[in-house]
N, C-alpha and C positions, 0 to 999 in steps of 0.2 A: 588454571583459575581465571573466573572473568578477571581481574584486577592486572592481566596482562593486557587485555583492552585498550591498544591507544587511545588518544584523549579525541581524535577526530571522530570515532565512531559516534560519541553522543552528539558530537553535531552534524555527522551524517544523521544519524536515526532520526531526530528530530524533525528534518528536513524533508527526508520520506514522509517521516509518518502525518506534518502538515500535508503534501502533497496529496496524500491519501486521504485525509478528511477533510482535505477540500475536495477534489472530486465527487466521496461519496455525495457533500453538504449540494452540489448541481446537482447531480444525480436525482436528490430526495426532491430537489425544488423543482424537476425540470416536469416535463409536460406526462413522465409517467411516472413518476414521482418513488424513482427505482433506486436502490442502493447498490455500487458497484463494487465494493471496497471487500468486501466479504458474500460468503455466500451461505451463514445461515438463518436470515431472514428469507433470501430467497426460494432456496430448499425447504422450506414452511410455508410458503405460496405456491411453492410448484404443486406439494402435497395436497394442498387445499385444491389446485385449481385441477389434478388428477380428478382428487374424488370428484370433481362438479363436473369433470368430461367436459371441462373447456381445450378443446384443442389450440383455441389460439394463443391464452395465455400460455398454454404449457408448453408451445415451441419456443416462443420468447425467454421465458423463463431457465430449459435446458438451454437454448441457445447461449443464455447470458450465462451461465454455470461451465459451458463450455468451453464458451472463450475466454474465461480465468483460467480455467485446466490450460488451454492452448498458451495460455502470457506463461504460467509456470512449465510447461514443458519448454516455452522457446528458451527461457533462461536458463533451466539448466542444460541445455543443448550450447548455449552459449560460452554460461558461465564455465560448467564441468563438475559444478562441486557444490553442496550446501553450506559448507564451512565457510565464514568470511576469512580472505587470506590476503594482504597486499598483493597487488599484479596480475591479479583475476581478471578478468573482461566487462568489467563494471561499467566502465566510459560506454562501451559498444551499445551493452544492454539499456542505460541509462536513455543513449540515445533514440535505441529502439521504443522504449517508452515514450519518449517526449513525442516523439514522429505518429504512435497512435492515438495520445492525448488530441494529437493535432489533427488527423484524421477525424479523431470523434469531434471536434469542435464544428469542423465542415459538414458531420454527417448531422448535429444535435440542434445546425441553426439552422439545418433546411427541414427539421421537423420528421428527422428518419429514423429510427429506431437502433437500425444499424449502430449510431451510434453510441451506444451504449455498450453494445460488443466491443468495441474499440477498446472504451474504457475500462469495462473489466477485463480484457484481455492486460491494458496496461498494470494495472493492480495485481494482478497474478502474477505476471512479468516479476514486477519491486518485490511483491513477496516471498518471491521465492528466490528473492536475490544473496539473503542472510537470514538461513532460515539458524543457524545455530553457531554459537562460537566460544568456548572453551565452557563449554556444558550450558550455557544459557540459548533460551528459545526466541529468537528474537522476531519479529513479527512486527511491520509496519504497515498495513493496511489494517488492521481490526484489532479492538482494545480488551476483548473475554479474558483470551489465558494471559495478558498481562496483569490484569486485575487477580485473576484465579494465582496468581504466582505470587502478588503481592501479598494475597490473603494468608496461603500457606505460609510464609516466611512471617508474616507478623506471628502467626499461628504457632509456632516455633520457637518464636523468641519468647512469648508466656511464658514457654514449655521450659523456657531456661538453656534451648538450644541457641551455638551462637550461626548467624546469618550472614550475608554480601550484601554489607551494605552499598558497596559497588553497582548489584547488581539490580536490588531494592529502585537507587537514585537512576541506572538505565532506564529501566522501567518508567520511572516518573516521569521521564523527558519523554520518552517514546507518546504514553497516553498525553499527557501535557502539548506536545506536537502536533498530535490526531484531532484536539479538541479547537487547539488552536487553529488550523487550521480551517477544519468546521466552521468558525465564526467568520475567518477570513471567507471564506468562498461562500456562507450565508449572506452576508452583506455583498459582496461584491456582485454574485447572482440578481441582486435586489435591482443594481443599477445596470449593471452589462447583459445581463441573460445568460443565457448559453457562451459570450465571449468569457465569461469569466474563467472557464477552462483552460482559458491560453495560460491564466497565471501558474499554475500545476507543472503547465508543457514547457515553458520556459525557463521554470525552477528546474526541471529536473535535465532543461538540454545543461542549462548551466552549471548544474551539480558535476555532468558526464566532462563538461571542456574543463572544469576544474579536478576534477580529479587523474584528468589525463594529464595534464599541465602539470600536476604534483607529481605523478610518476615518473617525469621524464625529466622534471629537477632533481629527483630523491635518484633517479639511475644514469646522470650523468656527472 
């Protein structure tokens, strides 16, 4: 049952799922005004830009769909496992992400495209860090099936079925996180540009040395 869920997870999730919509929130502002964070708006551009036999959007476009596949392959390569479990390889991948946020930051302020790769590469990475844990889907880059999961369980409880509320309040942090962090990197973009990336890259080195920090308290 989710409600075996330690209490750290919602302030993990939370913390991705800012990360992630801050990112995507440059992403949208930045000079191709692209979303990183998920990919079916993208996959609906690609489509579009198929039928119009633009080749060049449509390398960009696969390109950027590919290097979210390439973040989620590297993590489970990492990780080993979609299950979130204490003592997994979290710290590592964390920091692997932060390293490409930072990458894309160098590649975004000299105006190169590449860098964008970077960061959906990093978003694929987080997402696929905790893709499920004691039957919940949990998902920090992109807010659909959170919503779509809220809808059914409200849907349910009319019905006179009973629900997790547990998993219901997940949920709200998770989208709550995404949004917030959307306004954070809205605004920040406004005044830094493309540095505002670093705020994401150093949220999440710092997530990695904290979390490794806690493992090495909790196994000594």
């Amino acid at each position: 049952m989710i409600n075996k869920l330690p209490r750290w997870v919602e302030f993990g999730g939370f913390c991705l799922a800012f990360i992630a919509g801050s990112i995507n929130s440059v992403g949208l502002l930045g000079f191709k005004h692209q979303a990183v964070s998920h990919l079916t708006g993208t996959s609906t551009f690609l489509s579009l830009e198929i039928a119009s036999l633009n080749v060049t959007e449509v390398t960009h476009l696969l390109s950027l769909a590919l290097s979210f596949l390439m973040g989620a392959v590297l993590s489970g390569f990492i990780v080993g496992n979609t299950a979130l479990k204490l003592g997994r390889r979290y710290s590592f991948a964390l920091f692997i992400e932060s390293l490409f946020l930072f990458i894309a930051f160098l590649l975004l302020n000299n105006n190169s495209l590449h860098g964008y790769y970077f960061a959906s590469a990093a978003c694929g990475l987080q997402n696929a860090l905790t893709s499920t844990y004691s039957g919940a889907v949990i998902r920090t880059t992109h807010v659909s099936g959170l919503f779509t999961d809220i809808g059914i369980m409200i849907g349910l409880r009319f019905r006179g079925q009973a629900t997790d509320k547990r998993k219901i309040i997940l949920y709200i942090i998770l989208i709550l996180g995404f949004i917030f962090g959307g306004i954070v990197g809205a605004l920040s973009f406004k005044v830094f540009a493309f540095e505002a990336i670093l705020l994401p890259c150093i949220l999440s080195l710092a997530i990695a040395v904290g979390y490794w920090f806690y493992l090495r308290i909790k196994n000594s």
